[in-house]
Steps between C-alpha positions, in 0.01 A plus 500: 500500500316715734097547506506796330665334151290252455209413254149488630308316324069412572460159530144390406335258615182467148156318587453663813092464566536180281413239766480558924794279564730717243385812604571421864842342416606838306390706790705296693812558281399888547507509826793318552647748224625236283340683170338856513281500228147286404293490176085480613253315304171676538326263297610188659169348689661480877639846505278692706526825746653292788818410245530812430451599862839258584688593230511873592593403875763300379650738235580780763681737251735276474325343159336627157156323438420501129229377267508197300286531228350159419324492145565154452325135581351351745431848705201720353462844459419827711362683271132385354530478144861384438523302183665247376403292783475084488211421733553798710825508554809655316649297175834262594817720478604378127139577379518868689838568365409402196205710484711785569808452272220507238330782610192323527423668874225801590718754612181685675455142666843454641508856640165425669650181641839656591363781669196266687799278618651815643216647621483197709850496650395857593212365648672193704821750600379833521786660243584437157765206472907588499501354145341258260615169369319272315472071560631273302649836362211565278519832552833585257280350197394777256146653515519383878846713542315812337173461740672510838724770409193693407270415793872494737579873394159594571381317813815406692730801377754405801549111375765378335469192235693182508697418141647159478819571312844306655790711580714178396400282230685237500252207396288478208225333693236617273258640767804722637502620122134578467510660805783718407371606171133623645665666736744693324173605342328603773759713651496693191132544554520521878767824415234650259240507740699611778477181701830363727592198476793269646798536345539093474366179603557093579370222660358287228569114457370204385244402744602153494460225818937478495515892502755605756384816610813498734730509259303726225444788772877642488523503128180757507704751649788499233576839378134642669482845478395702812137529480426177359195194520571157628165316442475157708220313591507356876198354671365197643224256340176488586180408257397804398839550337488158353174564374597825366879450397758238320784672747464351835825314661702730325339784705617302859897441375504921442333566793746222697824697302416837610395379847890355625663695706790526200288683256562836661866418516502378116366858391736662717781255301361697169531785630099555468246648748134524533473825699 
């Protein structure tokens, strides 16, 4: 099947910002153009001008650089008067999500945050980002969902949002299910406002020690539409991320997988590109 035939998908690399040995081991995977997309944490406490600096070097125009918008525990917020918040920072993802599917959220607050957050990607990058995801996928939970696509269409008119709906679902693993739903949900909104968004998605799992990441990674691309997200997670562990994050030897098996020399060739086996 010749170049021209087959699907390109963006292959991001989430957390970016999240601690210096991850963000240095997805530029590396950038540069190396191994994946061509990374999700930025503006809020994270080691991101900083320099990481942004390296990340733009790296990323050529070979790669999209997006925001991840990060409303949930332990990172605190950008904006000043953000509320809920449990000792300063954001509320754990069930209590967040929670929050929202009751509609117990400040819309004028999450606009202020959203658009704070991306004021400060503007800041760090010097342009608005290429799109807008959300970590720990927070962002496809209602009230949330209807704040960035406000302060997106408005602010970042160019960016496209991440939805979280499978093109093959297979499993009933029940976050795969929740995910689906909300998202289905926010592509309907994400239409309404005028708002791209990609036309499907994978790379969740069970982020258990026995994982094999190896042998997950080719079922992502079943059936992928042109166009659409892989989400991964590579890295390498330092103690910021342990302090900061339950995912840490995970992050240095994905980063090991797409790495080997035979990753390019297994895309190419798949008939899948990244340029």
């Amino acid at each position: 099947m010749s170049e021209r035939q087959r699907r390109r998908i963006v292959l991001c690399a989430d957390d970016y910002g999240i601690s210096p040995a991850v963000s240095s081991a997805i530029r590396d995977l950038i540069a190396r153009r191994r994946i061509n997309a990374t999700s930025v944490m503006v809020v994270a406490p080691s991101f900083s001008r320099s990481e942004a600096a390296a990340l733009l070097e790296a990323t050529g125009d070979h790669a999209s650089v997006g925001l991840h918008l990060t409303l949930t525990a332990p990172f605190r917020p950008a904006s000043q008067h953000f509320t809920p918040l449990h000792r300063g920072a954001f509320l754990p993802l069930a209590a967040m999500a929670h929050r929202g599917l009751s509609r117990r959220l400040v819309p004028a607050l999450l606009d202020a945050e959203i658009a704070a957050q991306l004021v400060a990607f503007r800041e760090q990058f010097g342009r608005a980002p290429d799109y807008v995801d959300g970590h720990q996928h927070i962002h496809v939970f209602p009230q949330i969902s209807e704040a960035l696509l406000r302060v997106v269409k408005h602010t970042a008119p160019q960016a496209w949002v991440r939805q979280c709906g499978r093109a093959v679902r297979k499993t009933l693993e029940p976050k795969g299910l929740i995910l689906d739903g909300l998202s289905r949900r926010l592509q309907r909104l994400a239409a309404a406002h005028g708002v791209p968004t990609n036309p499907a998605f994978a790379g969740t799992y069970a982020f258990r020690a026995k994982a094999d990441f190896a042998k997950l990674f080719p079922k992502f691309l079943d059936r992928l539409p042109d166009g659409s997200v892989v989400m991964c997670h590579p890295g390498k562990v330092d103690a910021e991320l342990i302090r900061l994050d339950p995912l840490t030897d995970l992050r240095e098996r994905e980063y090991a997988f797409f790495f080997d020399d035979g990753f390019p060739q297994l895309l190419a086996a798949h008939d899948v590109t990244l340029s």
